[in-house]
KEFI-927089 format. One record per residue (C-alpha): residue number from 1; x, y negated, z negated. Coordinates in Angstrom, 1 decimal, m for minus. Layout:
   k      X      Y      Z
 NUM      X      Y      Z
...
// end
This chain:
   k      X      Y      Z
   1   68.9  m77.1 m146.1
   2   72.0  m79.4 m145.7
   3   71.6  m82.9 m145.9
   4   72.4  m83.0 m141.8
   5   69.9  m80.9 m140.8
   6   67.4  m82.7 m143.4
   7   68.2  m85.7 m141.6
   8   66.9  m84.2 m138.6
   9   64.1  m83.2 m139.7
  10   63.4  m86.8 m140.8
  11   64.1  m88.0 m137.5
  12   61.6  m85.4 m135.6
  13   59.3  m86.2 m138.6
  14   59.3  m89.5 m137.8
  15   56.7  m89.5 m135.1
  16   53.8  m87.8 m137.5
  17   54.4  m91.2 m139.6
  18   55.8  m89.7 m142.7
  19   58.7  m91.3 m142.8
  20   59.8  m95.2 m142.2
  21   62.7  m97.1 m141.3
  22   63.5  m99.9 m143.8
  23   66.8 m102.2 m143.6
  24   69.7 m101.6 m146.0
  25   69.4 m105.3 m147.3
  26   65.7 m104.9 m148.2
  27   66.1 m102.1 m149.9
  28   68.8 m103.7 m151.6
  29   66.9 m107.0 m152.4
  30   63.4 m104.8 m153.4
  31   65.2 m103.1 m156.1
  32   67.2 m106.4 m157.6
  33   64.3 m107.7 m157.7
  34   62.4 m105.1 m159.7
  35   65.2 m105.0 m161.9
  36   65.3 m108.8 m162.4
  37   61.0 m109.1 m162.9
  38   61.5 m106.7 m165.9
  39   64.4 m109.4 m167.5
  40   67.8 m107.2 m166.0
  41   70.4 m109.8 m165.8
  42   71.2 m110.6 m162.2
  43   74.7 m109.4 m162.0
  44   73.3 m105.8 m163.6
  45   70.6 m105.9 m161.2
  46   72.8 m105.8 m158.2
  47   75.2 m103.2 m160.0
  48   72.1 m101.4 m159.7
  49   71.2 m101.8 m156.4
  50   74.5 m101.2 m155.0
  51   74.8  m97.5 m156.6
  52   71.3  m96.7 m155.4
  53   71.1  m98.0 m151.8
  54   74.6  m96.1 m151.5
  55   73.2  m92.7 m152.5
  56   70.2  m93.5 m149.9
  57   73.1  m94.2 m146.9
  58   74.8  m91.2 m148.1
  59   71.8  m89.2 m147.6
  60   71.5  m88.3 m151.8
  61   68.2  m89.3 m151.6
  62   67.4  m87.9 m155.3
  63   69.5  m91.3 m156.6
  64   68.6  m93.7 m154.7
  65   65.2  m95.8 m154.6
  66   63.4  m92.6 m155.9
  67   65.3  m93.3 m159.1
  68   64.6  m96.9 m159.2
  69   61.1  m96.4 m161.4
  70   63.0  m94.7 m164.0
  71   65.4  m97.8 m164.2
  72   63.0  m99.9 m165.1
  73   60.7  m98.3 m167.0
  74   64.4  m98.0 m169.6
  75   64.6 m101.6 m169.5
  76   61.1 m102.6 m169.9
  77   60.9 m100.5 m172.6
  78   64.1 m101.6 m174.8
  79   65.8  m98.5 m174.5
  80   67.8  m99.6 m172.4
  81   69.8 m103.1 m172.7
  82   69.5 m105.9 m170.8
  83   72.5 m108.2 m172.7
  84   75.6 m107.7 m173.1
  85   78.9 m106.1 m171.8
  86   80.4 m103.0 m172.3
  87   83.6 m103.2 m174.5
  88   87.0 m101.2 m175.3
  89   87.3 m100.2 m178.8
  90   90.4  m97.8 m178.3
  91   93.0  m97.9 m176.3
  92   96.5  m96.3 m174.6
  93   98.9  m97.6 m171.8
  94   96.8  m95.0 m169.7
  95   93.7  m94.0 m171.9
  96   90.9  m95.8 m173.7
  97   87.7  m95.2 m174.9
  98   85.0  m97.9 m173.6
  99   81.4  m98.2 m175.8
 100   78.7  m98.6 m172.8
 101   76.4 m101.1 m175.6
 102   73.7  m99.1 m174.0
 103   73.5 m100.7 m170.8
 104   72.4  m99.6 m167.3
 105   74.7  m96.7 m166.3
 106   76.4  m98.8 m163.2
 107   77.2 m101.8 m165.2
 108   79.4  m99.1 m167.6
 109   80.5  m97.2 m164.6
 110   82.3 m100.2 m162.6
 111   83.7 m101.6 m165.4
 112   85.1  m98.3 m166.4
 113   86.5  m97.0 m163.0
 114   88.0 m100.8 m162.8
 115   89.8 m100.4 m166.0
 116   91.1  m96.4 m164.7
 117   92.6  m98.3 m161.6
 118   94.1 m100.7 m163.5
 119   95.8  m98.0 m165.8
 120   97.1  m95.8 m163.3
 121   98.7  m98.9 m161.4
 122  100.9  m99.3 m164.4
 123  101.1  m95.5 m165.9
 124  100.4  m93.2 m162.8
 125   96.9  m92.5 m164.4
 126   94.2  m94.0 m166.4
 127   91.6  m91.6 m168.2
 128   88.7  m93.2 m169.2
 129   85.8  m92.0 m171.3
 130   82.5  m94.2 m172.6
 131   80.1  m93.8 m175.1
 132   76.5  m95.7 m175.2
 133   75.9  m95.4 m171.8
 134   72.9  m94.9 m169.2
 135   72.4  m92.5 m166.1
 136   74.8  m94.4 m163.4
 137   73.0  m92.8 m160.3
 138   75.4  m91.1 m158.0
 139   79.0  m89.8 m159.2
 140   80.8  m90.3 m155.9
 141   80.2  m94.1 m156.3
 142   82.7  m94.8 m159.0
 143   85.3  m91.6 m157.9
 144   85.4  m93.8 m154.6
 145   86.8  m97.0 m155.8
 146   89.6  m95.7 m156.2
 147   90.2  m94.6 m152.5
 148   90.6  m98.5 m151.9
 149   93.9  m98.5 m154.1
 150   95.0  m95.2 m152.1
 151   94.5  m93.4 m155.9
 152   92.4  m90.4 m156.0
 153   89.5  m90.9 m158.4
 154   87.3  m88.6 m160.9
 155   84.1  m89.4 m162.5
 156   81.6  m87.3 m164.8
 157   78.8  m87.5 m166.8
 158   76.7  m85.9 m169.1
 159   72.7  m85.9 m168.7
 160   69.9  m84.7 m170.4
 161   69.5  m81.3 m170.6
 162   67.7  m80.0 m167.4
 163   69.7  m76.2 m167.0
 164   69.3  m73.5 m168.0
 165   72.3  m71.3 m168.9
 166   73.1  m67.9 m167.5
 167   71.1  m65.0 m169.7
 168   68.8  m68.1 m171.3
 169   65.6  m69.5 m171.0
 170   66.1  m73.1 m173.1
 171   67.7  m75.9 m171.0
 172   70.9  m76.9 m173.1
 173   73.2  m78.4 m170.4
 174   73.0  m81.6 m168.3
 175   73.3  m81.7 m164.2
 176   76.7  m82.5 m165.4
 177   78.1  m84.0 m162.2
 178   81.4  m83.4 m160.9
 179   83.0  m86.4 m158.7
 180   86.8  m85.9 m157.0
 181   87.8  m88.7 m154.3
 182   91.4  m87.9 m153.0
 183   92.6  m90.6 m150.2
 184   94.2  m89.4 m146.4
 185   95.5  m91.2 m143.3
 186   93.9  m93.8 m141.6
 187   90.5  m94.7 m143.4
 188   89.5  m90.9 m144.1
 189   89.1  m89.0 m147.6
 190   88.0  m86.3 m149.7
 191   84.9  m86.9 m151.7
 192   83.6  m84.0 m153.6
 193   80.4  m85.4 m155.0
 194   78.3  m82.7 m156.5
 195   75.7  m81.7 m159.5
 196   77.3  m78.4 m161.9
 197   73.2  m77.2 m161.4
 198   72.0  m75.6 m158.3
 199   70.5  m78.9 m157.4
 200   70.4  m81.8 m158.7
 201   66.9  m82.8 m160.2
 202   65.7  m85.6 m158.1
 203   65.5  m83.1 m155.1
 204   63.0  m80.6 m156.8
 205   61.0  m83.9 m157.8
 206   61.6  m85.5 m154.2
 207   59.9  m81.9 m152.9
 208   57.3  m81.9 m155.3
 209   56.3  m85.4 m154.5
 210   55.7  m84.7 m150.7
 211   54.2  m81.3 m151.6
 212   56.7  m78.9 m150.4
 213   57.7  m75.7 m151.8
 214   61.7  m75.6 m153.2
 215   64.2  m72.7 m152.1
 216   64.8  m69.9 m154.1
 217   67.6  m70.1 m156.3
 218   67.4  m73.9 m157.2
 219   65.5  m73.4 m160.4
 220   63.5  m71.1 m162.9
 221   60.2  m71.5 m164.7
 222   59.7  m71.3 m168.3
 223   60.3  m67.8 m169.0
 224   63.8  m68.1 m166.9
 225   62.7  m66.6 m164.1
 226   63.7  m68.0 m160.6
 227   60.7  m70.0 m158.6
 228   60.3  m71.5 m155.6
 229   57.0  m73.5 m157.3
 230   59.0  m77.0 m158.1
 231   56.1  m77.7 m160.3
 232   56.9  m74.8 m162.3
 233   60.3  m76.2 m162.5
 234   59.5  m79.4 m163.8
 235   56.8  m78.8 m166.2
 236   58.4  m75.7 m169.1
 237   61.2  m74.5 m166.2
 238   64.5  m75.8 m165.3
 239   67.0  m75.7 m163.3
 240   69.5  m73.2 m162.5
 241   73.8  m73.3 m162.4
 242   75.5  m73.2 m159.2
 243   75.6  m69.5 m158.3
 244   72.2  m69.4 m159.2
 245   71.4  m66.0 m161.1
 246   74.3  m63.8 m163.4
 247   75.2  m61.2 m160.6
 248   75.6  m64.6 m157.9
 249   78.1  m66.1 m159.9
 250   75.9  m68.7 m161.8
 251   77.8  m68.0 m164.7
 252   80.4  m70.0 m163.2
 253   78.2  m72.8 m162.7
 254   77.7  m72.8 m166.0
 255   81.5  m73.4 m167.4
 256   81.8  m76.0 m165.0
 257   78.7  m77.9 m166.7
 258   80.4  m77.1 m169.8
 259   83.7  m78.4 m168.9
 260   82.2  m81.7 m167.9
 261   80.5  m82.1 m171.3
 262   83.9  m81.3 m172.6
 263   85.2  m84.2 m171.3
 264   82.5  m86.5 m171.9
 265   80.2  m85.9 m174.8
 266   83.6  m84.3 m176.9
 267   85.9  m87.0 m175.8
 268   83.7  m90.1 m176.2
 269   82.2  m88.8 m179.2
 270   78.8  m89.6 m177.5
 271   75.4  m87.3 m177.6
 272   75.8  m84.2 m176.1
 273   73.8  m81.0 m174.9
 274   70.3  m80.5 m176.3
 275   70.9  m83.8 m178.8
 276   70.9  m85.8 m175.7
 277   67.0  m87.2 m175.4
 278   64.7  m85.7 m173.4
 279   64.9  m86.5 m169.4
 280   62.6  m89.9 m168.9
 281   61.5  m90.1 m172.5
 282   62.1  m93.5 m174.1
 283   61.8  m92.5 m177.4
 284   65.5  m93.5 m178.4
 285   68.6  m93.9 m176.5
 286   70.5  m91.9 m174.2
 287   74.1  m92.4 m175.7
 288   75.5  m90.4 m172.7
 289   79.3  m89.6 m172.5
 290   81.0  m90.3 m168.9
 291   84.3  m89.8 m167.7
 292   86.3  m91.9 m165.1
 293   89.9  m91.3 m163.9
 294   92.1  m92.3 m161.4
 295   95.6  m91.0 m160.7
 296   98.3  m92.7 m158.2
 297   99.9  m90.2 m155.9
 298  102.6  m92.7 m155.6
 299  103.5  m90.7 m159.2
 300  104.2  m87.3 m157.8
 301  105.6  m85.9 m154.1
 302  105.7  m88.4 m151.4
 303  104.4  m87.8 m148.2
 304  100.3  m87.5 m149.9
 305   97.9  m88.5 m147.9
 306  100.1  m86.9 m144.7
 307   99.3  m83.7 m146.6
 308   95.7  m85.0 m147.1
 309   95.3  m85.6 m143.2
 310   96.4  m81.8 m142.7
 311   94.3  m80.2 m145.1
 312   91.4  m81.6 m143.7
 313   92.0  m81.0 m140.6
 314   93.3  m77.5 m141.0
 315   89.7  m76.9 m142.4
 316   87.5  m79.0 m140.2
 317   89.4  m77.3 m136.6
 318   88.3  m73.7 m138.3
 319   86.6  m72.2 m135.7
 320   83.1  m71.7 m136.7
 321   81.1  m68.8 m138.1
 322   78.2  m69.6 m135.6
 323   78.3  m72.4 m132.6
 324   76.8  m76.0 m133.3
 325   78.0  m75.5 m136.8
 326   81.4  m77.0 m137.5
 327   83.1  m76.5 m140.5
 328   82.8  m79.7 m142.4
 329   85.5  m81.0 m145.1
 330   83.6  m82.7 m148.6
 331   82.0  m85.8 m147.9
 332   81.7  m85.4 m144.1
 333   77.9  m84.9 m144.3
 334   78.2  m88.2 m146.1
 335   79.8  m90.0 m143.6
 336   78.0  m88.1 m140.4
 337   74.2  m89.5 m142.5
 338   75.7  m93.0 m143.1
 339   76.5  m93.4 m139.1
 340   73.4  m91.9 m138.1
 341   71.5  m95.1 m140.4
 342   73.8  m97.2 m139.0
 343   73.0  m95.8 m135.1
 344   68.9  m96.5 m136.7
 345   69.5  m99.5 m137.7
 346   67.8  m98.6 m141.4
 347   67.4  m96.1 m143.9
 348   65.0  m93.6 m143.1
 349   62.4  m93.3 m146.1
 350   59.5  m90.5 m146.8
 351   55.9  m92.7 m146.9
 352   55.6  m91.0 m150.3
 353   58.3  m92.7 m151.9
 354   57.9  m96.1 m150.3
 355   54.1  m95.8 m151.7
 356   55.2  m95.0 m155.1
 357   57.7  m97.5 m155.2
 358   55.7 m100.7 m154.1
 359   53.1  m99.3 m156.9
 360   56.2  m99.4 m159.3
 361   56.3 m103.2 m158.3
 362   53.0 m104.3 m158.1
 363   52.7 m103.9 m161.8
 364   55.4 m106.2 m162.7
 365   54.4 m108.6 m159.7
 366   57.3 m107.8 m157.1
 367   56.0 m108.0 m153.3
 368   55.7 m104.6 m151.5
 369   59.2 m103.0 m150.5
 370   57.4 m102.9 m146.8
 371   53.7 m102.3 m145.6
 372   53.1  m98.5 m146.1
 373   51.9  m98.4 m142.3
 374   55.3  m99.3 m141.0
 375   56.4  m96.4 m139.0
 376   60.1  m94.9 m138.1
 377   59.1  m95.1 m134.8
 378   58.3  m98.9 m134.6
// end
């Protein structure tokens, strides 16, 4: 199901009471304050927040405030640093390599895409790998900066291993996230924003928190065998690449994944594959590899984002395979979810998450997100 038409289901949902309506700002404000209760430095916690309410407006629902619980269970634990800054230990006019000092993914992320930018202003392109850093929530946030320079922007990282490869049973690869923004004419852009896996994890856990089955092809149980049971999938299985089985292509899926640990765990010397830890264990640190670029167009042809403005609409006045269904350009679902929260006034929320959430801050002695029996349809 595509994010859009999930969205609509949340809307005619709404009236049943499983879903509720919450404001961008208390979101935002519920999950610095988590972060801050558990001793996350202020300026962190809002690095934090800012990735994960985005990937809620952007309708990525897997890393947003479903993630939050993970985020603070690294830093109340240790695992995860709450001091520090991240540092550059290596550097070129248009490279370097950045050590993350193990803290929260975002915090790494901004300062690395910030130090890309600043690279490719002076050299065309700055390539930027880290070591010692955490998961940064949703890839698109960091390739995005860069659309406000008019720069295209790239960003990657490794996870812990969660796929199986094609003709395996063992998960060895990470989602591996791919993340390509590319700048057009007058405010509008190209973001490509998407997991190397079928799906990203935090859907199969988002389905198998509100009891619902997954669709085929998005992951495999533990003898590598595709199931639709996302318990299955979470407990001995895994998930699947994109293309799903050998004879669809998933083969494919995997080299991609591949190629994004190529230019994160190899480049940043960071762990990699299956010596990354295990997904939500805090047993020792994550050391993930992550990859940030950003290019200046100014560097090559002129006339870019004219070309930009084309493409996309070369692609989005296709006329469509079946009526109601236009042909949409990367990151238009994106945008379509963001202005239908907007047109809410809020984010729209299952009742499941909410619950689990508030319980998440009741034990470290935050107040409630929002009363579990506020309804969408308030």
């Amino acid at each position: 199901m595509s994010r859009v038409c999930e969205l609509d289901k949340v809307i005619s949902d709404a009236v049943l009471g499983y879903w509720c309506l919450v404001l961008q700002s208390e979101v935002q404000s519920f999950i610095e304050r988590c972060m801050i209760a558990v001793g996350t430095k202020p300026a962190h916690a809002k690095s934090l927040a800012d990735v994960l309410v985005e990937g809620d407006r952007r309708g990525h629902y897997s890393h947003g405030l479903n993630r939050m619980d993970m985020y603070v269970k690294d830093i109340q634990t240790g695992i995860c640093s709450k001091d520090g800054e991240p540092i550059i230990e290596k550097e070129t006019v248009a490279t370097a390599l950045v050590n993350g000092n193990n803290l929260l993914g975002p915090v790494v992320g901004n300062f690395c895409m910030e130090l890309a930018i600043q690279k490719a202003k002076n050299a065309g392109i700055g390539w930027i790998v880290a070591r010692g850093s955490n998961h940064f929530g949703i890839a698109g946030y960091y390739s995005m900066q860069a659309l406000q320079e008019d720069m295209i922007g790239m960003s990657y990282t490794n996870t812990s291993p969660l796929v199986v490869p094609t003709r395996a049973k063992e998960c060895t690869l990470g989602t591996n996230p791919i993340s390509v923004a590319s700048p057009a004419n007058d405010g509008d852009s190209f973001v490509l924003d998407m997991a190397t896996s079928a799906v990203a994890l935090g859907k199969v856990e988002l389905h198998h928190r509100r009891g619902d089955i997954i669709p085929e092809g998005w992951g495999c149980d533990s003898h590598g065998k595709l199931s639709t049971d996302p318990g299955k999938v979470l407990s001995g299985g895994g998930l699947v690449p994109i293309g799903g089985c050998e004879a669809t292509g998933g083969y494919k899926g995997f080299g991609l994944g591949m190629m994004v640990e190529v230019f994160c765990g190899m480049l940043a010397g960071s762990q990699y594959s299956r010596h990354i830890r295990t997904w939500k264990v805090t047993d020792r640190v994550a050391d993930l590899g992550q990859c940030f670029v950003a290019i200046n167009p100014e560097s090559f042809a002129s006339g870019f984002k004219d070309r930009m403005s084309d493409l996309l609409s070369l692609h989005r006045n296709l006329e469509p395979a079946e009526v109601g269904s236009p042909v949409m350009a990367a990151g238009d679902p994106e945008r379509i979810h963001m202005q239908r929260c907007e047109d809410l006034g809020g984010i729209p929320y299952h009742i499941n998450v909410i619950n689990h959430m508030n319980g998440v801050a009741k034990n470290i002695g935050v107040s409630p997100l929002l009363p579990s029996n506020r309804p969408m349809t308030e």
